[in-house]
N, C-alpha and C positions, 0 to 999 in steps of 0.2 A: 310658486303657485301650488296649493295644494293637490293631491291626486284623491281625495277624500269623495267619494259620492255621496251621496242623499244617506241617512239613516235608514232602514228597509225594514220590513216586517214578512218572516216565513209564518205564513199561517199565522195563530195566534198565541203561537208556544216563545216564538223568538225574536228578538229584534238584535239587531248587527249593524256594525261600522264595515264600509268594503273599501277597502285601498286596493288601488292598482298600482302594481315596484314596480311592474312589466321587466320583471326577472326572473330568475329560478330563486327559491328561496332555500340557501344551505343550512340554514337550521333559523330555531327562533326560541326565543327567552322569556319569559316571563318575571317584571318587577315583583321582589316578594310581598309588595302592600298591594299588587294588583292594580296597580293605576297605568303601570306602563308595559305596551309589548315590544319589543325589538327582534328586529329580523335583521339578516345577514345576507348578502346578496353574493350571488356568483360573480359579479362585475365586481366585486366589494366594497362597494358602501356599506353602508350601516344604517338603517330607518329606528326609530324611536316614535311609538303610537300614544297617544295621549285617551286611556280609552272612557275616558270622563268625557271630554269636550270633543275628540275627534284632531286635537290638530296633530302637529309629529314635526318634529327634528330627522337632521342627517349628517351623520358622521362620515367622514371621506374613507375610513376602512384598509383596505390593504389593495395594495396592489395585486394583479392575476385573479383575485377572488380572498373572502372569506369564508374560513369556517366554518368557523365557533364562536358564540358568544356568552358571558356568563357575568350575573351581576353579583356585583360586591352584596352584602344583607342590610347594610344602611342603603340600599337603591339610590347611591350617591354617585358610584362609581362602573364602570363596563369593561370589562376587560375584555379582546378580541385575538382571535388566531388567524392566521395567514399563509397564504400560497408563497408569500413572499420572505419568507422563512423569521417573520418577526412577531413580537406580542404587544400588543399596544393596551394603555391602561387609560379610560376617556373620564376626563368630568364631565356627567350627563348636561348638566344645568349650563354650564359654556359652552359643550362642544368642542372643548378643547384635548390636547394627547396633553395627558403629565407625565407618563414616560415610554419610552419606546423599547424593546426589549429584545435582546437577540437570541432567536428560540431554542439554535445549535444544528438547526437543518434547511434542506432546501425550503420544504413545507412544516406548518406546525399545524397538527391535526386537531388535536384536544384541550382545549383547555376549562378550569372550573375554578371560581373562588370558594373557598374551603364554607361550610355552615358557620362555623368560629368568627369568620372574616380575620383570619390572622394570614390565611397564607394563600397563593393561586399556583395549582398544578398545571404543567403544558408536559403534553407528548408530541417529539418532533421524530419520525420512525422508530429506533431503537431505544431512545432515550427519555426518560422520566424524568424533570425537574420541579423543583419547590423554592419557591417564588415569597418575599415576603408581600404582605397587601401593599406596600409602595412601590415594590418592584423590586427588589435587591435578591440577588440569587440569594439562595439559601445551603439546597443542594443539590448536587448534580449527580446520580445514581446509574452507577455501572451500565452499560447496553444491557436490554433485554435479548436474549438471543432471537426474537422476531421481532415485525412491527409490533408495536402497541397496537391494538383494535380499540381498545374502549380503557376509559378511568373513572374512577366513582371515589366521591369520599363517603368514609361514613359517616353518621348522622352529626355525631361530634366535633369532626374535623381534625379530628385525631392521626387516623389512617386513612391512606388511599391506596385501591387496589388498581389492576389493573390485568385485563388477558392479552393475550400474544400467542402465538402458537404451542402448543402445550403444558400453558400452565395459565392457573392464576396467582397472580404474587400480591400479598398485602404486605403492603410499608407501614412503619411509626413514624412518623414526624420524627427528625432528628437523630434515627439510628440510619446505621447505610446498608445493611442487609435484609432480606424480607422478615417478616416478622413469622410471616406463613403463605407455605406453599403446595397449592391444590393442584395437583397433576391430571394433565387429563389428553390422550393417546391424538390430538388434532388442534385444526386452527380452530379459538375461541372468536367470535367476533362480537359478540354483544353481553353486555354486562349489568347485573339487577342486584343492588342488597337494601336489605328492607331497613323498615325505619327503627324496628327493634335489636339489629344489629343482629341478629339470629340466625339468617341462613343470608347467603352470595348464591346466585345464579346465574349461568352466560348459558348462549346460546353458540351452534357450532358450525360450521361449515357446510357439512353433511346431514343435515338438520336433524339435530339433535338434540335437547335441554339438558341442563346437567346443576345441580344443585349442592350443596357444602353446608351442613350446620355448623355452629359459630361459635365455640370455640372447635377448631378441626381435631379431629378423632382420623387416625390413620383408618383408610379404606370406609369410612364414613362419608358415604355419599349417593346420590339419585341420579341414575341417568337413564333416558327414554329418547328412546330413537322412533322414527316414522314420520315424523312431520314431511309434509310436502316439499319447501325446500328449507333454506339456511333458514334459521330461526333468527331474527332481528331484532323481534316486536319482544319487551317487556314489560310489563307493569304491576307495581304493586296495590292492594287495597290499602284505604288509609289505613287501617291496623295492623297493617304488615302478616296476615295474616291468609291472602287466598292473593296467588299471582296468576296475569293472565299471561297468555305466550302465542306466539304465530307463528307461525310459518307458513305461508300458502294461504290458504285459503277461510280454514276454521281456528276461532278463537279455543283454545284450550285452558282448563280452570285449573288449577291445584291449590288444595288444601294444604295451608301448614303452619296450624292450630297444631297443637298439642306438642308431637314428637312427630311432625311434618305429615308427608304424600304416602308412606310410603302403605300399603294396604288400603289407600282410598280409592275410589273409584272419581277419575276424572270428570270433570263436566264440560262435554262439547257445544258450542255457539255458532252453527254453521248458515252461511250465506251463500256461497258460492262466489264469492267474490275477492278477489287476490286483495289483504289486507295487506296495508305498507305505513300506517301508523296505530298503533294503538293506545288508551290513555284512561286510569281510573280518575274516577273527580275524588279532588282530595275536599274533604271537610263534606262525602254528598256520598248517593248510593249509585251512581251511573257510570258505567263505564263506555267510552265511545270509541270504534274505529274508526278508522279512514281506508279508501278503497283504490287500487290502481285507477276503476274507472271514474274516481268522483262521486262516488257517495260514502256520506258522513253516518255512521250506524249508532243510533243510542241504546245500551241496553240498560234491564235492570236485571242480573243476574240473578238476585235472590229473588223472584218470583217470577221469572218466566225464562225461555231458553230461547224465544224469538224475538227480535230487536221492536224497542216500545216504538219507535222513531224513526224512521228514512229520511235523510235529504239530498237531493242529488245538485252538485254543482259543475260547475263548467268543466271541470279538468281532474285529472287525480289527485291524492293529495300526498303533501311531501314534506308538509311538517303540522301537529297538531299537539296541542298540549294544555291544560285546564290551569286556570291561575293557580296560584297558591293556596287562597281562600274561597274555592272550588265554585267562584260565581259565576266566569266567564271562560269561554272555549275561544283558542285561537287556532285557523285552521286556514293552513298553508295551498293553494295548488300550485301546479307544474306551470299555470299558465302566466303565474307572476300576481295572483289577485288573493291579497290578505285579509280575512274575514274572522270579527271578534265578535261571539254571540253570546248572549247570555244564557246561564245553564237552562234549558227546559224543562217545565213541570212534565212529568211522563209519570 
């Protein structure tokens, strides 16, 4: 039986698909042609939204809960991380596991299929693995002296980096030592490299931003402290060119056009209201928060510093992310109810 309601219309800006998982949802995905969303549930299933027709699939997931979820770039395939310390590789179109993966830990926190579609990265605590797209380890790279926080490929698929407590390390596909290593005096937890491959930036503990152009220049770097708390929130513009950042409560701009931030004068986006998603539209000019209490914020940076658009919905939100081809917004709350809008004219 579906959990699909009615189609619904916000004003005359939006219309939306609402599913109820009546879960928490631990992250969500978006198919790169945009037809499909996938979410992750704390229970661990796996939902699969069909955002054409409305209907949706469901994958049995992992036991204790799921992660992560990340799709292969043919939107053929779904690969999944688990509580129950394994990686599961799904065909969408059966709903079947074609193989089951054992991730090297209690939990596996991260994982992502490379842009390439050659390889899929999992971080299970200390450990970095690479994965061919069928499953077959590849290779298995020394402990990080911390948890992994966060991993990203770059746009190529070439390298994957990764923070941990006082560093960021980029890997090559295929060598087993980092390539490069960005040092930096705390715990990193969140991690940003743009689509020009130009600058890597995390965020810290102690809320702080910190930024790396690309190829590393020893003591070449940005870093800016004062944010309210740990900085979580990252996002790139589609030209890789201005990143938004959070922590707390105000959205923060940076410039890095030319030879990056560093003499510009930031640009502040304040609401008052504790940001816990943040999301540039790729292929569009809006960028949207999401809010601890349940409101969805639309801006348009380049001409105004106040949000074009409010929406408030039932609950916070906890996962939010624009498709690929920057049509449709998928936006998570706490209270388990999945909502797919279309971009609004603003």
């Amino acid at each position: 039986m579906s959990n699909l309601k009615n189609e619904e219309k916000i004003s005359d800006n939006i219309e939306r698909w609402v599913f109820d998982v009546s879960d928490f949802v631990s992250h969500a995905a978006w198919s790169h042609d945009g037809l499909f969303v996938a979410v992750s549930l704390a229970s661990g299933s796996i939902r699969i939204f069909n955002c054409k027709d409305g209907s949706q699939k469901t994958l049995e997931g992992h036991e204790f809960g799921t992660m992560e979820i990340s799709w292969s770039p043919d939107n053929s395939k779904l690969v999944s991380a688990g509580q129950d310390g394994q990686l599961k590789i799904w065909d969408v179109k059966t709903q079947k596991i074609l193989k089951t993966l054992e991730g090297g830990a209690q939990w596996v926190e991260h994982v992502s299929w490379s842009p390439n579609g050659d390889y899929i990265a999992s971080a299970a605590g200390k450990i970095l693995r690479i994965w061919s797209s069928e499953g077959n380890l590849i290779q298995e790279y020394k402990e990080h002296e911390s948890t992994i926080t966060a991993i990203q490929w770059n746009s190529s698929g070439t390298e994957i980096a990764t923070t941990s407590y006082g560093n960021i390390l980029i890997f090559l596909i295929g060598v087993n030592e980092p390539q490069t290593v960005l040092p930096y005096p705390s715990s990193l937890i969140s991690l940003s490299w743009n689509s020009n491959g130009k600058w890597i930036a995390a965020g810290s503990q102690e809320g702080s931003m910190c930024a790396w152009p690309l190829p590393h220049k020893k003591k070449s770097h940005i870093n800016v402290r004062g944010y309210e708390k740990k900085v979580t929130q990252f996002s790139w513009s589609k030209d890789g060119e201005n990143l938004a950042t959070a922590g707390g409560s105000t959205i923060v701009l940076w410039d890095f056009s030319g030879k990056g931030p560093e003499g510009k004068e930031a640009v502040m986006l304040s609401d008052d209201r504790r940001i816990t998603q943040l999301s540039y539209q790729n292929h569009g000019d809006l960028l949207v928060s999401g809010t601890k209490d349940g409101s969805v914020l639309f801006w348009r940076p380049d001409v105004s510093e106040k949000p074009k658009l409010v929406i408030e919905v039932d609950s916070g939100i906890s996962q939010m992310y624009w498709s690929e081809d920057g049509a449709c917004l998928v936006v998570c709350s706490e209270n388990g109810i999945v909502r797919v809008w279309e971009s609004p004219k603003v």
